[in-house]
N, C-alpha and C positions, 0 to 999 in steps of 0.2 A: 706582334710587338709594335710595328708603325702604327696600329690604330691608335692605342696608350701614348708614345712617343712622337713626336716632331719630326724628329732623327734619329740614326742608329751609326755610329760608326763603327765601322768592319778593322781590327785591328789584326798586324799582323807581328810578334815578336814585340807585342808593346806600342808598334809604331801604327800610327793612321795608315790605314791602306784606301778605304773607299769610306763614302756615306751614305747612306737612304735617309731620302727623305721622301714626306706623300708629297701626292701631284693635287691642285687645285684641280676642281672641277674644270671638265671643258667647257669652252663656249659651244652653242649651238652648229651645228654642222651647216655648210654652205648646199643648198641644193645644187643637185649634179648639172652638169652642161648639157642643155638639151638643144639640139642640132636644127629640132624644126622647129622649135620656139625661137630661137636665134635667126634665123631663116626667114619666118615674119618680121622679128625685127628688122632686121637690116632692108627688109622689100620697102618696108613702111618709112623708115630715115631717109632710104634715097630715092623717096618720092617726094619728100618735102624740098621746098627750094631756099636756098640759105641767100637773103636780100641782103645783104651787102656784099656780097662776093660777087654777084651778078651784077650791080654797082660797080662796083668796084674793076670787073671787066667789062663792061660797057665803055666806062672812062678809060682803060688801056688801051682797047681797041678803037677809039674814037682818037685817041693820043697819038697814033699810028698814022 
């Protein structure tokens, strides 16, 4: 009946009890979390060095 219809309400002694309605399509699914994929990453980020920070402690510790 939800193909033909929108909605269905489910009544009970007359009175509205529940509705159906269809569901939109899902969006595409999130790939799963993968541990050595992530694992690379993060080797990879905290080999890079972030130049202002190290700026930025340079002049703290020069401040000192």
């Amino acid at each position: 009946m939800l193909e033909r219809e929108k909605e269905v309400i489910i009544t009970r002694d007359g009175k509205p009890v529940a509705k159906l309605v269809r569901l939109a399509a899902t969006a595409a699914r999130r790939t799963r979390f993968d541990p050595v994929r992530h694992a690379r990453w993060q080797a990879a980020a905290s080999r890079r060095r972030v130049r202002w920070v190290d700026e930025f402690l340079i002049a703290e510790r020069a401040a000192r």
